[in-house]
PyMOL Python script that loads the backbone (N, CA, C, O; Angstrom):
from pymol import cmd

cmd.read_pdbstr("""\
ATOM      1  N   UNK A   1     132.311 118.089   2.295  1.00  0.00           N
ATOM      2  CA  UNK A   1     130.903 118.392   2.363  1.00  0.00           C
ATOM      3  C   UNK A   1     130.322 117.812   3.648  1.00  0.00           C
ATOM      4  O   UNK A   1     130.571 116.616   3.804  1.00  0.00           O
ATOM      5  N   UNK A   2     129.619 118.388   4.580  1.00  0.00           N
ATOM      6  CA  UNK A   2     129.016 117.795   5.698  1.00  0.00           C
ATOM      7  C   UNK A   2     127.690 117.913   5.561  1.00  0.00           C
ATOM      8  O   UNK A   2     126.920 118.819   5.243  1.00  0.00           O
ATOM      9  N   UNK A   3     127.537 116.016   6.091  1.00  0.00           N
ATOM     10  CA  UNK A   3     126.372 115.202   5.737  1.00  0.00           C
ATOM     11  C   UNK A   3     124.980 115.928   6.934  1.00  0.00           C
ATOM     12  O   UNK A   3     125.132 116.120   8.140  1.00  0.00           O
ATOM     13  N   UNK A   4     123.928 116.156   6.262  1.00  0.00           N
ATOM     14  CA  UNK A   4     122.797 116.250   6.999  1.00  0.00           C
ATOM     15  C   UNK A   4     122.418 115.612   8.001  1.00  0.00           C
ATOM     16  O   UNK A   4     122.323 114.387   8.068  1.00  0.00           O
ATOM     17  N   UNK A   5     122.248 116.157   8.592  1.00  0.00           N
ATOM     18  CA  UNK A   5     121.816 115.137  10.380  1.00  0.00           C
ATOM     19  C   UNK A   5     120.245 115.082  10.456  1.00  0.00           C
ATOM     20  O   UNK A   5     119.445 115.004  11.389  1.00  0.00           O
ATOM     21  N   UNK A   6     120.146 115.149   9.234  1.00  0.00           N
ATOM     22  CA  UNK A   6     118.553 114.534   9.383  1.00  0.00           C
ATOM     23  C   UNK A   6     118.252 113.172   9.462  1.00  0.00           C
ATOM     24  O   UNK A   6     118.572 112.427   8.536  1.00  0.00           O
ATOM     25  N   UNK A   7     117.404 112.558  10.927  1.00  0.00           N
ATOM     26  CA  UNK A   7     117.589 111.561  11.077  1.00  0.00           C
ATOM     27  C   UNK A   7     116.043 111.206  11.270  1.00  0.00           C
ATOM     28  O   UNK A   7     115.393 112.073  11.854  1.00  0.00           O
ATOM     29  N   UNK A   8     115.170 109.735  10.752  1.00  0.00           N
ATOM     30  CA  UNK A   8     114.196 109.215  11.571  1.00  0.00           C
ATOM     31  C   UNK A   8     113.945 108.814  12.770  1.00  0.00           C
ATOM     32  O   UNK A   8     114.416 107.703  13.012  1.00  0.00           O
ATOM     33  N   UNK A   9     113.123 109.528  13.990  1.00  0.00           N
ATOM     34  CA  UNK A   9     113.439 108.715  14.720  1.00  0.00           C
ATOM     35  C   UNK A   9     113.424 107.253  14.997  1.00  0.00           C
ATOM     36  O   UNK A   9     112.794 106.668  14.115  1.00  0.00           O
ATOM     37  N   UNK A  10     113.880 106.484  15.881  1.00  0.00           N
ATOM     38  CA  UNK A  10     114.303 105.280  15.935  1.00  0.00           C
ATOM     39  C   UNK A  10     112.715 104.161  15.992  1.00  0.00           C
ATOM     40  O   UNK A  10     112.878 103.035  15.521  1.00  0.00           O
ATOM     41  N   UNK A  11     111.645 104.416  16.409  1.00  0.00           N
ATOM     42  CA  UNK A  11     110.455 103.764  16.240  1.00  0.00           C
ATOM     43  C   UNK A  11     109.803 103.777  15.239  1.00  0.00           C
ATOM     44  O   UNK A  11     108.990 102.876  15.038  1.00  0.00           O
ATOM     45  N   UNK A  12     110.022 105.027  14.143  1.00  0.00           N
ATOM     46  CA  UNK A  12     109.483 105.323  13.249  1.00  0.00           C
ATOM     47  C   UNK A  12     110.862 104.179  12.376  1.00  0.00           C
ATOM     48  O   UNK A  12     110.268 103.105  12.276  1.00  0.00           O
ATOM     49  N   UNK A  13     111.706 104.059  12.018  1.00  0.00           N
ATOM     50  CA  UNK A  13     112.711 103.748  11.490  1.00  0.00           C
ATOM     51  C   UNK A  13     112.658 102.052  11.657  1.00  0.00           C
ATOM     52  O   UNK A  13     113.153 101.266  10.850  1.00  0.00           O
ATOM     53  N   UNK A  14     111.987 101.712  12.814  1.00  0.00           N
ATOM     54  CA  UNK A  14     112.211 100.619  13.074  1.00  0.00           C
ATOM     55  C   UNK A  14     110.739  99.753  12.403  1.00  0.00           C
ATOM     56  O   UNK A  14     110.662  98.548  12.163  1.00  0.00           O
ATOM     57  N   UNK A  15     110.135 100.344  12.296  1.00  0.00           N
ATOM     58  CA  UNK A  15     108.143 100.260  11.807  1.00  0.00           C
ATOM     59  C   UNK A  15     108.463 100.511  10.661  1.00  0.00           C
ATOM     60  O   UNK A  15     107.407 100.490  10.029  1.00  0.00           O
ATOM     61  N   UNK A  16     109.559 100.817   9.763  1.00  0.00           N
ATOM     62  CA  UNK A  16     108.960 100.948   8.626  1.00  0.00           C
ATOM     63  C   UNK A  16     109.181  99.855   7.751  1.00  0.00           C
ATOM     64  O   UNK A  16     108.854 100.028   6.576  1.00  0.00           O
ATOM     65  N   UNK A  17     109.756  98.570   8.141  1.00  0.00           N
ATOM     66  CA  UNK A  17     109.473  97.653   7.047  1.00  0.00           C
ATOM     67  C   UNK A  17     108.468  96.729   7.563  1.00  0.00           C
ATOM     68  O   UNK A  17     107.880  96.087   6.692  1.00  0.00           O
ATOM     69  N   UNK A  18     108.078  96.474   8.971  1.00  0.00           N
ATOM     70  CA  UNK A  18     106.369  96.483   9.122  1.00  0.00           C
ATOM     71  C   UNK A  18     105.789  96.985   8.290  1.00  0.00           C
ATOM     72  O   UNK A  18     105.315  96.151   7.518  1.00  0.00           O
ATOM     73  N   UNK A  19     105.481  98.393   7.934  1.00  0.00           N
ATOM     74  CA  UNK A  19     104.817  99.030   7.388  1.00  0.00           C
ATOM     75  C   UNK A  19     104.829  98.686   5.770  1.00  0.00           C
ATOM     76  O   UNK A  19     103.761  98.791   5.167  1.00  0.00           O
ATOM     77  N   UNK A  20     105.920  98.311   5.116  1.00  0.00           N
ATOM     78  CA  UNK A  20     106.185  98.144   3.990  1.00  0.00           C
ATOM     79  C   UNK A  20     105.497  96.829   3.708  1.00  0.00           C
ATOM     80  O   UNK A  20     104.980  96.798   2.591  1.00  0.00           O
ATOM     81  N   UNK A  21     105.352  95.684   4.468  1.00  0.00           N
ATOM     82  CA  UNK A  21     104.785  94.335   4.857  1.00  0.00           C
ATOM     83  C   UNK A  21     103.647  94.781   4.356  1.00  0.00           C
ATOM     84  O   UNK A  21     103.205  94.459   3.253  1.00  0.00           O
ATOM     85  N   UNK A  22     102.970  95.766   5.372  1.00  0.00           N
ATOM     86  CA  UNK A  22     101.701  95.288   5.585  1.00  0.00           C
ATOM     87  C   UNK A  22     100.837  96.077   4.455  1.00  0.00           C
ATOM     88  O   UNK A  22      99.763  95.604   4.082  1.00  0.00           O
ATOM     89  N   UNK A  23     101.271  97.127   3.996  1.00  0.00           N
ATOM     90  CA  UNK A  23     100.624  97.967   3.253  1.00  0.00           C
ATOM     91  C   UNK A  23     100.953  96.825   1.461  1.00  0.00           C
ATOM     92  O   UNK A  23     100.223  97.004   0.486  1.00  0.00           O
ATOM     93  N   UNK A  24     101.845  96.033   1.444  1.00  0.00           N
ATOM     94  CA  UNK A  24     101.889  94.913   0.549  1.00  0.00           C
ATOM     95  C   UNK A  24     101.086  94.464   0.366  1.00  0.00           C
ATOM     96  O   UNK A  24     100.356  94.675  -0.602  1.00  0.00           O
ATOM     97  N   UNK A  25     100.887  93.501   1.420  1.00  0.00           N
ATOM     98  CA  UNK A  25      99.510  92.447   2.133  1.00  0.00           C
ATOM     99  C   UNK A  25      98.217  93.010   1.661  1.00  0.00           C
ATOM    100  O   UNK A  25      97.395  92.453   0.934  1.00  0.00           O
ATOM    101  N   UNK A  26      98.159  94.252   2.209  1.00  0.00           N
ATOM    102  CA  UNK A  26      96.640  94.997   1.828  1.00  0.00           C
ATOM    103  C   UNK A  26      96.442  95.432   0.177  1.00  0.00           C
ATOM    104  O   UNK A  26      95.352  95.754  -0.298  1.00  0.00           O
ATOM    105  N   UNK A  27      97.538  95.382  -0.480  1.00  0.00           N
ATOM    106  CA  UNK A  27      97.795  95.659  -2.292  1.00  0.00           C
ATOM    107  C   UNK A  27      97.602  94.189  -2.405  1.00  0.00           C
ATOM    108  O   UNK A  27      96.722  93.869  -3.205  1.00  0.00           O
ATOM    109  N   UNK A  28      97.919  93.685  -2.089  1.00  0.00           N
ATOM    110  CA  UNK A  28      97.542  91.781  -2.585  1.00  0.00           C
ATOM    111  C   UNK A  28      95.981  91.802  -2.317  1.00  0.00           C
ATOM    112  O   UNK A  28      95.124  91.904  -3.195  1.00  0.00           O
ATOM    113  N   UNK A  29      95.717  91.670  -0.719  1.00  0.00           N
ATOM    114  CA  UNK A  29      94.077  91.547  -1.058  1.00  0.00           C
ATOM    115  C   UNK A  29      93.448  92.039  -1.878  1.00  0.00           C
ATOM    116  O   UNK A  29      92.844  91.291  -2.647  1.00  0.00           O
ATOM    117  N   UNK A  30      93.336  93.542  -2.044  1.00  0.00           N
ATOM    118  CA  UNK A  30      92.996  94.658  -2.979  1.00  0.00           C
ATOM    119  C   UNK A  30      93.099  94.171  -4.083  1.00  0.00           C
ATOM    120  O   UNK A  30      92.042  94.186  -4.714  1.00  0.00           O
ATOM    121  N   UNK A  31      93.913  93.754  -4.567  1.00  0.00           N
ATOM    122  CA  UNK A  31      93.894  92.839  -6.124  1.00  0.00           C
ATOM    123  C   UNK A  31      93.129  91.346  -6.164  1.00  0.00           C
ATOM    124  O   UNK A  31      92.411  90.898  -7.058  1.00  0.00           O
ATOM    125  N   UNK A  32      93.467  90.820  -5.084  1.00  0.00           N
ATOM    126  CA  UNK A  32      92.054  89.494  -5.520  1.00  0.00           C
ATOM    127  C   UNK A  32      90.917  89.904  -5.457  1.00  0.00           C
ATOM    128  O   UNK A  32      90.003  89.157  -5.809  1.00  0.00           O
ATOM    129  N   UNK A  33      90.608  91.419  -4.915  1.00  0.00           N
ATOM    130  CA  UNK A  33      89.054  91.246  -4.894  1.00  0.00           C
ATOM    131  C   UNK A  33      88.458  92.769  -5.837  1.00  0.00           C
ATOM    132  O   UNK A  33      87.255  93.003  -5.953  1.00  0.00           O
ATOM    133  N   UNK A  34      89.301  93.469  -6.299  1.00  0.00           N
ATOM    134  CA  UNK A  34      88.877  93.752  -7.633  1.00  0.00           C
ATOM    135  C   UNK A  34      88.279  93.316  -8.700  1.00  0.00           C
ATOM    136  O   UNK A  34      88.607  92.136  -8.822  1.00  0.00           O
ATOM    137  N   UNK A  35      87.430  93.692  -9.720  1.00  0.00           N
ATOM    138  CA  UNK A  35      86.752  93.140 -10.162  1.00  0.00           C
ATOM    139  C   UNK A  35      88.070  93.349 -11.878  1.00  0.00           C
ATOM    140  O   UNK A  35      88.477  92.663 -12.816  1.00  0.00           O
ATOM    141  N   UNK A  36      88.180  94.380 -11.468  1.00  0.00           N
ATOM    142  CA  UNK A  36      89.143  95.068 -13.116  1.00  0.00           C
ATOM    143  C   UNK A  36      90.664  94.511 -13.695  1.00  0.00           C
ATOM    144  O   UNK A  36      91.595  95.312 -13.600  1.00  0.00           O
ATOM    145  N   UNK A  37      90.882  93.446 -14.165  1.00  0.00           N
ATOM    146  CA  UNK A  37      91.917  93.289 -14.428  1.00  0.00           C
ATOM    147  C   UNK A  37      92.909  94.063 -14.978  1.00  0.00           C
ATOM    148  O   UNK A  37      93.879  93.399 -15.343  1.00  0.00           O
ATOM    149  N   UNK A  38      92.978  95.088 -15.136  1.00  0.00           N
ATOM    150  CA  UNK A  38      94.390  95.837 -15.518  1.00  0.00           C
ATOM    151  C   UNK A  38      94.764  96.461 -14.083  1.00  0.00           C
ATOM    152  O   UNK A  38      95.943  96.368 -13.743  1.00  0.00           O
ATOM    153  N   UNK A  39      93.823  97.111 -13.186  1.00  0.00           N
ATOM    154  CA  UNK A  39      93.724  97.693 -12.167  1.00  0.00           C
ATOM    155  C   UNK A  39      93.947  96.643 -11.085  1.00  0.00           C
ATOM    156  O   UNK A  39      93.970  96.837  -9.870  1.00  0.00           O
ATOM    157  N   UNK A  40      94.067  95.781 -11.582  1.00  0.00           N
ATOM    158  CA  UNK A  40      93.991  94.538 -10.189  1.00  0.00           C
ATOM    159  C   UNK A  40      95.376  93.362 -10.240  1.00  0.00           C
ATOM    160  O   UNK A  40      95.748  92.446  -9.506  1.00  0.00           O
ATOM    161  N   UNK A  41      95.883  93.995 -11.583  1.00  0.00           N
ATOM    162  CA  UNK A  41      97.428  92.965 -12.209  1.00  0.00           C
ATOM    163  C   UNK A  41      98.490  94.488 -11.355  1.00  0.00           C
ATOM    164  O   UNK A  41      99.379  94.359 -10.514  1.00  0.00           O
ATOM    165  N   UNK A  42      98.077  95.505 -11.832  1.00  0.00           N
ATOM    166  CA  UNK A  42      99.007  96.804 -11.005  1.00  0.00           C
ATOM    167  C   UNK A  42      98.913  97.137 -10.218  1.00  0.00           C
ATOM    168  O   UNK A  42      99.531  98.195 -10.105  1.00  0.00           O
ATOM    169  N   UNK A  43      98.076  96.652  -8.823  1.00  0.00           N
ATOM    170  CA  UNK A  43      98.041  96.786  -7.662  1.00  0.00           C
ATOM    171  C   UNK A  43      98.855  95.278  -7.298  1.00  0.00           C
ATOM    172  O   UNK A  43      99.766  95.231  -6.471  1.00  0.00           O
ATOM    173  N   UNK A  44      98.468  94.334  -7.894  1.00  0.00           N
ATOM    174  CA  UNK A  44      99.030  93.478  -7.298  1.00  0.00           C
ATOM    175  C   UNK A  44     100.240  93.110  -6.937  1.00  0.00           C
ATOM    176  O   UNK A  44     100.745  92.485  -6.005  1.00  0.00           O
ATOM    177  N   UNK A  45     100.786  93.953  -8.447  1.00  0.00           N
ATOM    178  CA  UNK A  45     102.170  93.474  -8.527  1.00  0.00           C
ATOM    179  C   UNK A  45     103.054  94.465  -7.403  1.00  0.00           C
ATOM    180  O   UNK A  45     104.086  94.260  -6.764  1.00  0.00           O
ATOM    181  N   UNK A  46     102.205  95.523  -7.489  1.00  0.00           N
ATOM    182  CA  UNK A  46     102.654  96.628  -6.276  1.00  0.00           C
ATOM    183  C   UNK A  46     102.595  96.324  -5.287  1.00  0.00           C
ATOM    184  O   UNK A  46     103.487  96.602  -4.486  1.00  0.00           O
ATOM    185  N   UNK A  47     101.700  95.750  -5.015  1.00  0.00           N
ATOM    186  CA  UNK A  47     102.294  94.609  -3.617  1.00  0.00           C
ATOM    187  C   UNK A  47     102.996  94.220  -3.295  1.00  0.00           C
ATOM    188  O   UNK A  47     103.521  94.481  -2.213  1.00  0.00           O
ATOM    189  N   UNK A  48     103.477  93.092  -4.386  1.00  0.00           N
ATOM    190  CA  UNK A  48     104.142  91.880  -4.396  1.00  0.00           C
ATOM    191  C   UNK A  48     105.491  92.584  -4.249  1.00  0.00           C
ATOM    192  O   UNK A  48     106.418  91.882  -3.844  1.00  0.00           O
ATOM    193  N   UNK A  49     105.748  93.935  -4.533  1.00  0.00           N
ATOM    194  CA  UNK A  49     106.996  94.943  -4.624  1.00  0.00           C
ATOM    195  C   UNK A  49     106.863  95.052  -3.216  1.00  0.00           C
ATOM    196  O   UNK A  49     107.653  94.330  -2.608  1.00  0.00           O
ATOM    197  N   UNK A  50     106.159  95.687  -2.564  1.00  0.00           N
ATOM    198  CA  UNK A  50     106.126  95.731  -1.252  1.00  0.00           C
ATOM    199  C   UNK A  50     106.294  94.630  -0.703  1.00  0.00           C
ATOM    200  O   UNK A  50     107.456  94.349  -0.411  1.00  0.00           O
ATOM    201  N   UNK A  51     105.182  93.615  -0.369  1.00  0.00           N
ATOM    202  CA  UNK A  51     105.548  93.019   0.407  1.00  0.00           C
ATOM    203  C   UNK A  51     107.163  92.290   0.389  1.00  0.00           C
ATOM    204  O   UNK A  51     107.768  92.283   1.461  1.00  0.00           O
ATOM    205  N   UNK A  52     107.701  91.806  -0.598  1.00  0.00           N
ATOM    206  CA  UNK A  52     109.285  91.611  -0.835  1.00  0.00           C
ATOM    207  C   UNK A  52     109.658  92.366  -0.333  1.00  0.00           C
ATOM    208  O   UNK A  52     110.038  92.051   0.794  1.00  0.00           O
ATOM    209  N   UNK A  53     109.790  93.444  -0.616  1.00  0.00           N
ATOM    210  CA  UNK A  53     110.952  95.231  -0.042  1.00  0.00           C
ATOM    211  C   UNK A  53     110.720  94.541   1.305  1.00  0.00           C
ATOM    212  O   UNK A  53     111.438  93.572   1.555  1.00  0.00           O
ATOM    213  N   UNK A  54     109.618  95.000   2.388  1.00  0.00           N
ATOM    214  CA  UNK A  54     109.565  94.830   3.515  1.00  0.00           C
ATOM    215  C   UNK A  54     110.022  93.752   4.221  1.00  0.00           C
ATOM    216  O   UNK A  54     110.386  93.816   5.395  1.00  0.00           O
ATOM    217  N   UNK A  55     110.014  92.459   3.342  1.00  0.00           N
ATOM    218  CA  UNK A  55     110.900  91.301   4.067  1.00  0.00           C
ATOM    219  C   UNK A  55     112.411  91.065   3.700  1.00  0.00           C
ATOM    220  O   UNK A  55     113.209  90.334   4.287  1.00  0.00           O
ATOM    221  N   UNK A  56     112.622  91.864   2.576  1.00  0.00           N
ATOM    222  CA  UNK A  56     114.292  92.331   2.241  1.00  0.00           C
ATOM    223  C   UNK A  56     114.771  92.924   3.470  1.00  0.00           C
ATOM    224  O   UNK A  56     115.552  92.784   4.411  1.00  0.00           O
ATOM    225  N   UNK A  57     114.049  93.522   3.052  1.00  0.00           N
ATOM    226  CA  UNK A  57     114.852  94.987   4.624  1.00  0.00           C
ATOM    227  C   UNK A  57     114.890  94.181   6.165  1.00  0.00           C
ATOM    228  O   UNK A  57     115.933  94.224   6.816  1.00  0.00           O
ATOM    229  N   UNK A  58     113.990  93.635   6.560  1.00  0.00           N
ATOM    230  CA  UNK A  58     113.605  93.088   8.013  1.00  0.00           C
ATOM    231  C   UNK A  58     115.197  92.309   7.905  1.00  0.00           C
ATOM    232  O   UNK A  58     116.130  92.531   8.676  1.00  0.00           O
ATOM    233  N   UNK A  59     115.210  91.477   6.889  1.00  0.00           N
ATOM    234  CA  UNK A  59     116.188  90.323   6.850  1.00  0.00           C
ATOM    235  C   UNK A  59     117.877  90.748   6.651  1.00  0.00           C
ATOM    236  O   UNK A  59     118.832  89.999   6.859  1.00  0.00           O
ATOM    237  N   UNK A  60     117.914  92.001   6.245  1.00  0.00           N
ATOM    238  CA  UNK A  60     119.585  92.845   6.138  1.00  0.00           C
ATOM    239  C   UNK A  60     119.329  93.447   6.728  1.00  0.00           C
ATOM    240  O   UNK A  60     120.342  94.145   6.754  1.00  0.00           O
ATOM    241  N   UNK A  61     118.368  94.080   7.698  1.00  0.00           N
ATOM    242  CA  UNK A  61     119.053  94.827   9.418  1.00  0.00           C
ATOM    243  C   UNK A  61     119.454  93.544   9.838  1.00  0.00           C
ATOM    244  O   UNK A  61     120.602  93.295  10.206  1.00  0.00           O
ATOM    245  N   UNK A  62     118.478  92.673   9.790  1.00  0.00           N
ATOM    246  CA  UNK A  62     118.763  91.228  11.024  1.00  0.00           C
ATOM    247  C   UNK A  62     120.415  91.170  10.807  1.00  0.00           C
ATOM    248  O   UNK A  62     121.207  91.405  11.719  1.00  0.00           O
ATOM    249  N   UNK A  63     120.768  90.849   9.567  1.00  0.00           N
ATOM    250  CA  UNK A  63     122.004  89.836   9.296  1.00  0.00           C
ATOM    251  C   UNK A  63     122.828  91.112   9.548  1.00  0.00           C
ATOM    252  O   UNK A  63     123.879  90.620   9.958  1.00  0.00           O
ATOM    253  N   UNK A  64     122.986  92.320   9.555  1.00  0.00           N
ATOM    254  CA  UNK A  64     123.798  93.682   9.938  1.00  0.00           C
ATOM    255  C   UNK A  64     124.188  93.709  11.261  1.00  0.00           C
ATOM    256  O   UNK A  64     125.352  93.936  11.591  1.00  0.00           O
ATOM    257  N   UNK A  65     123.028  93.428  12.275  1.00  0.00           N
ATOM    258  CA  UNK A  65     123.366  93.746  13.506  1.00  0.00           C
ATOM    259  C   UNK A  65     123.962  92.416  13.870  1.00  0.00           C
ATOM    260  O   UNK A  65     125.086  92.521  14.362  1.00  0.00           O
ATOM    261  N   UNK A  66     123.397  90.915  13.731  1.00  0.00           N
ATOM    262  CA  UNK A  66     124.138  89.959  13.518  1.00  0.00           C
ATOM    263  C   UNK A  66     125.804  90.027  13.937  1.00  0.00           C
ATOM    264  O   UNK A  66     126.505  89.930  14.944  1.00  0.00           O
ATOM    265  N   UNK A  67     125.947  90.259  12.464  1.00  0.00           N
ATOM    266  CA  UNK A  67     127.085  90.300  12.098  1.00  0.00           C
ATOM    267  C   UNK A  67     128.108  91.617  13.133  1.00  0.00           C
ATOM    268  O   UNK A  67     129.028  91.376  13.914  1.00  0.00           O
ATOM    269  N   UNK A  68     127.720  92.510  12.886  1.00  0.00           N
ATOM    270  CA  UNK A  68     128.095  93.862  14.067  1.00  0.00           C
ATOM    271  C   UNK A  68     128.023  93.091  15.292  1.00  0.00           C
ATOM    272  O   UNK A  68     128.883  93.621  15.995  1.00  0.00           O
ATOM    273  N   UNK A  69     127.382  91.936  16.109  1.00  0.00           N
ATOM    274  CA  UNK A  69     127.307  91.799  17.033  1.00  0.00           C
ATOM    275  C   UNK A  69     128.526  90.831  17.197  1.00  0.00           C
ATOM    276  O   UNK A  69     129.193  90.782  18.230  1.00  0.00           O
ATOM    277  N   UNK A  70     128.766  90.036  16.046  1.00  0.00           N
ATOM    278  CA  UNK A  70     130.079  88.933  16.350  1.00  0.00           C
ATOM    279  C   UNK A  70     131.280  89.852  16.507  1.00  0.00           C
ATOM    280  O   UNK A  70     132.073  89.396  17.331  1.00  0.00           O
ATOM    281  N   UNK A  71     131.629  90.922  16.009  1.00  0.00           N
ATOM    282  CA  UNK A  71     132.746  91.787  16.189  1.00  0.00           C
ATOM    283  C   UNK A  71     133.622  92.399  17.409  1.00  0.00           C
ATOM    284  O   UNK A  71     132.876  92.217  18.371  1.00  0.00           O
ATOM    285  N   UNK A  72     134.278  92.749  17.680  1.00  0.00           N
ATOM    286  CA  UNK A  72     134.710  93.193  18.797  1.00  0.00           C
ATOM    287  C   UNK A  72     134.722  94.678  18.754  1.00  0.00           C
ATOM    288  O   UNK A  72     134.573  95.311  19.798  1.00  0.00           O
ATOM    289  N   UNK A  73     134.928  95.414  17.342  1.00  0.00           N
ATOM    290  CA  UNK A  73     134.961  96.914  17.520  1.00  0.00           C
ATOM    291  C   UNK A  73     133.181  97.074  16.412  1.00  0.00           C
ATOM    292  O   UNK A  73     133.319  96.634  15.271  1.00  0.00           O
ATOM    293  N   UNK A  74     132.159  97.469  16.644  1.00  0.00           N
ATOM    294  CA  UNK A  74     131.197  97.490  15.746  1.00  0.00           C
ATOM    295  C   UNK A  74     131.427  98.529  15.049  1.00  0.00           C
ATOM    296  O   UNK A  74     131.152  98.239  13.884  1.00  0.00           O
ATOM    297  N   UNK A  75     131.733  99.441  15.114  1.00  0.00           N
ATOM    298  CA  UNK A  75     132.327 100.606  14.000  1.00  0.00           C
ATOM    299  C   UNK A  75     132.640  99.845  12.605  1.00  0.00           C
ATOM    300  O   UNK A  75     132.072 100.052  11.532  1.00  0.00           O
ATOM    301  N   UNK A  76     133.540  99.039  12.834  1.00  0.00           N
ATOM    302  CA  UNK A  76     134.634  98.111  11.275  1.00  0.00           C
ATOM    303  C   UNK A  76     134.604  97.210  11.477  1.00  0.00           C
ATOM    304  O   UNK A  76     135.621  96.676  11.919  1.00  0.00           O
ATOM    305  N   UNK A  77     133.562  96.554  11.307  1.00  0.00           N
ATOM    306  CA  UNK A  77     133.692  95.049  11.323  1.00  0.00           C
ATOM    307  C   UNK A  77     134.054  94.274  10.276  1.00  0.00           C
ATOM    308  O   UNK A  77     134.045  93.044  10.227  1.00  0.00           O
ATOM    309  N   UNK A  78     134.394  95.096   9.389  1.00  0.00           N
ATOM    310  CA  UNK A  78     135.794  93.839   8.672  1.00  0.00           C
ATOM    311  C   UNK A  78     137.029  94.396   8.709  1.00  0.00           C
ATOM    312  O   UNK A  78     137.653  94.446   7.649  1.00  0.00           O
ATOM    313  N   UNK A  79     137.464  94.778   9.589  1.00  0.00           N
ATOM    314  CA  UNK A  79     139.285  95.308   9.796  1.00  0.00           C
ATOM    315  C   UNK A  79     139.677  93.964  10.117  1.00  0.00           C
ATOM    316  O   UNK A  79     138.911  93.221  10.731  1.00  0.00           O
ATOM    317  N   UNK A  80     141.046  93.532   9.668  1.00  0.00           N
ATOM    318  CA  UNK A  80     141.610  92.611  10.421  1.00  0.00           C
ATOM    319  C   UNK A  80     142.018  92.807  12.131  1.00  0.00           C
ATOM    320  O   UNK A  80     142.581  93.817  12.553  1.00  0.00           O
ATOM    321  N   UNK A  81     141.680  91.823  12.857  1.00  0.00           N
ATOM    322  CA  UNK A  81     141.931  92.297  14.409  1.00  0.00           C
ATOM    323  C   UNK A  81     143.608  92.185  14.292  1.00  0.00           C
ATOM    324  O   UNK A  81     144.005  91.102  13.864  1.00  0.00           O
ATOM    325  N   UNK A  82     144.294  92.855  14.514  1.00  0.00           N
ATOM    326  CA  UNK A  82     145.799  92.737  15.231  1.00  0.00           C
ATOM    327  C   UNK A  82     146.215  92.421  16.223  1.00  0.00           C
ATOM    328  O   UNK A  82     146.310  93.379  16.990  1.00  0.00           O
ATOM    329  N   UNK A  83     146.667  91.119  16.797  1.00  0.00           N
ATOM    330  CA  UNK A  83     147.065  90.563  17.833  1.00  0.00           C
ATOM    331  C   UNK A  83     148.394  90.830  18.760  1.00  0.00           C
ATOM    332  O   UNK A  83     148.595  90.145  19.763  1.00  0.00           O
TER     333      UNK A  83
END
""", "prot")
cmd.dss("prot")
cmd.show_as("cartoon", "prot")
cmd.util.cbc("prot")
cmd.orient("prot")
């Protein structure tokens, strides 16, 4: 089966756990300053989903390329090297 080459581009791709951050951040405020507690416990927590997701993600590209960067072939970076 050949995979779709539908791709994000790379600024858009790279902004989106910014984006996941910040649109968190703004579900957190949004919930302290609601007045409605059922409406203001489910935004919040929708946040709190976001803002996590967005610092998940920031933190496993980091440790991906990291790691891809200690390698010598980045394609397979866990093959054993053969000497």
């Amino acid at each position: 089966m050949k995979r779709s080459q539908k791709r994000l581009s790379r600024p858009l791709y790279e902004s989106l756990p910014w984006a996941y951050t910040a649109c968190g951040l703004a579900a957190l405020t949004g919930s302290y300053l609601l007045p409605s507690r059922l409406v203001s416990l489910f935004l919040g927590l929708l946040g709190l989903v976001g803002l996590l997701g967005g610092i998940v993600v920031l933190l496993r590209r980091r440790d991906f390329r990291e790691l891809r960067a200690n390698y010598a072939d980045p394609a397979q970076p866990f093959e054993d090297k053969k000497e």
